[in-house]
C-alpha positions, 0 to 999 in steps of 0.5 A, spaced: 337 687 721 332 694 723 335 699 728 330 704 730 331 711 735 328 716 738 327 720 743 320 721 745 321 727 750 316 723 755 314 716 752 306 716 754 306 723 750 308 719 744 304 713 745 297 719 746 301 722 739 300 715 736 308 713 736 306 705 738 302 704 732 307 707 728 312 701 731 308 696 731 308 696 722 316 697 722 318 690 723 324 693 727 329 688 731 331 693 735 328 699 738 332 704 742 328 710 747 331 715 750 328 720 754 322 717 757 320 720 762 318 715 765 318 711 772 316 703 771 310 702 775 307 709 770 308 704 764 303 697 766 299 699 760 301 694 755 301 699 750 309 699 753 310 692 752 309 692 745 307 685 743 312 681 739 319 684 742 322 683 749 321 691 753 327 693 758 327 700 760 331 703 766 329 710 769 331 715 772 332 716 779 329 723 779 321 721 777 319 725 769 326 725 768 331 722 762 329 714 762 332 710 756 328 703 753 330 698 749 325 693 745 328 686 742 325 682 737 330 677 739 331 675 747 337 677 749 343 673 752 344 679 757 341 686 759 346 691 762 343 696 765 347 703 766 355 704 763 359 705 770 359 710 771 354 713 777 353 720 775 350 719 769 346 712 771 342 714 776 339 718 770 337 713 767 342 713 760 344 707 758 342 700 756 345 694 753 341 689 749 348 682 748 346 678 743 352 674 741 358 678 739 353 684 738 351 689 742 346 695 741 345 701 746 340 706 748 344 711 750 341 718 752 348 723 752 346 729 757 344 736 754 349 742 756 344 748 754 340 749 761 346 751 765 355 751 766 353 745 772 350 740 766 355 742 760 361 739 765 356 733 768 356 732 760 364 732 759 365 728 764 360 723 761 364 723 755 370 722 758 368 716 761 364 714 754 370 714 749 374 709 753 367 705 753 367 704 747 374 703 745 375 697 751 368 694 747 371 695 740 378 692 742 375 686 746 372 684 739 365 686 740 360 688 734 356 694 737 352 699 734 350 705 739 344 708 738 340 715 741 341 722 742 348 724 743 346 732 743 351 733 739 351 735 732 358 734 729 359 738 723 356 743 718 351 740 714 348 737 721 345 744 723 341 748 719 344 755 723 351 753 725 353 759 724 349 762 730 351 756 734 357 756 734 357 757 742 351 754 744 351 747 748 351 741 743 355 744 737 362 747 741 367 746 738 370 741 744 364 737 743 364 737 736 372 734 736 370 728 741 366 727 735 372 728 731 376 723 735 371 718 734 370 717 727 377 721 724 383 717 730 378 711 733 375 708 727 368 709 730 362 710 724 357 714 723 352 710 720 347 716 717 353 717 714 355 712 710 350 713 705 350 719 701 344 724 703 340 730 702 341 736 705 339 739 710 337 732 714 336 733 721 332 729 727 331 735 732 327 740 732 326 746 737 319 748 740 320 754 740 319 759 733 317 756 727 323 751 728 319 745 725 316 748 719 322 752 716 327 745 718 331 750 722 333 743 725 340 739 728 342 732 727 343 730 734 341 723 734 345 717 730 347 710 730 354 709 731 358 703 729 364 699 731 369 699 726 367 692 724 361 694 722 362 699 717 360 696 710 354 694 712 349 699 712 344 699 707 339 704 707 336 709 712 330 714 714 328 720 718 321 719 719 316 726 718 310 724 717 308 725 723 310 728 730 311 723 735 316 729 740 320 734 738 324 729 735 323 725 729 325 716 729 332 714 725 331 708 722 337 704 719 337 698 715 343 693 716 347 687 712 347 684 718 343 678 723 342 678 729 340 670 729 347 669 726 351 671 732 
């Protein structure tokens, strides 16, 4: 099973940049977006419902804004759209894609850096967010939520983590949510599974020369339900082109969708 993500910071700019013939040679199961900035009567070019994949995208209410997506290889049983919880749906975070006993998510965690109003929207979506993701992990499902979580958790996820340790998506109560997770829940960060390079980032700042000194920031993932631990099989931040200010994560998985 392929699992891509990315976050097109406005999906019709990405497909100007190339993003869809990209996808269209990595034989992906699953592809997650995120940020979109989309409606839906905006995307009729088929160029959005890539062929071969089953296309599902929920927008925000506010148009150009936020917005996720998922494309399926496979039809899924069920598609659930939004987590639950309205303040953060009706930006047009969250899908689900059910395929038997599996779950994948786009999942699109919102930025706190604009303003204190948005770092608060942002605790509370995480406040609402982990409970989720526990009643789904108790009630036996297999899950992998995928998408920009803004947030980088450690050290080695941020290149200048020393100059960010006040700014929004490295504070220390995002990274101990993150802490929660993985140490205390069991949850897996997939990336991690496997040994990697240093300095492995996804997003990079417009501003500066982010982008050629890889002053960059590790804030898109996939994250496992414990019972999928193991199965990771070998990942890709893909750089050889720009497609927005965020670079696709691909991960290959031990795992079929077609046995669930």
């Amino acid at each position: 099973m392929r699992i891509i993500t990315v976050n097109t910071n406005g999906i019709r700019a990405a497909a100007r940049k190339g993003f869809f013939e990209w996808l269209a040679q990595q034989d992906a199961d699953v592809v997650c977006v995120q940020e979109t900035k989309a409606q839906i009567d905006q995307l009729s070019d088929p160029i959005f419902h890539p062929e071969g994949y089953h296309c599902y995208y929920h927008d925000a209410e506010k148009k150009g804004y936020s917005g996720v997506a998922l494309f399926c290889k496979h039809k899924p049983d069920e598609v659930i759209v939004g987590m639950g919880f309205d303040e953060l749906d009706c930006e047009g975070r969250y899908l689900e894609a059910r395929f038997g006993k599996l779950s994948v998510m786009s999942l699109y965690l919102p930025s706190g850096s604009a303003k204190e109003e948005r770092q608060l929207v942002k605790y509370r979506g995480m406040d609402f967010f982990l409970p989720k993701m526990k009643e789904l992990r108790d009630e036996g499902r297999d899950f992998v939520i995928c998408g920009d979580w803004n947030i980088a958790h450690k050290n080695e996820d941020i290149k200048n983590w020393k100059g960010n340790k006040k700014n929004s998506g490295f504070l220390p109560e995002e990274r101990a949510w993150l802490d929660t997770l993985f140490d205390e829940e069991g949850f897996v960060d997939a990336f991690r599974e496997i040994e990697q390079e240093e300095h492995a980032y996804t997003w990079w700042s417009n501003r500066g020369q982010a982008w050629a000194n890889n002053t960059g920031w590790r804030i898109d993932y996939h994250i496992l339900s414990p019972s999928l631990k193991g199965t990771v099989q070998a990942t890709q931040v893909y750089k050889e082109e720009r497609f927005s200010d965020h670079a696709p994560l691909t991960i290959d998985y031990n795992y079929e969708i077609a046995n669930t």
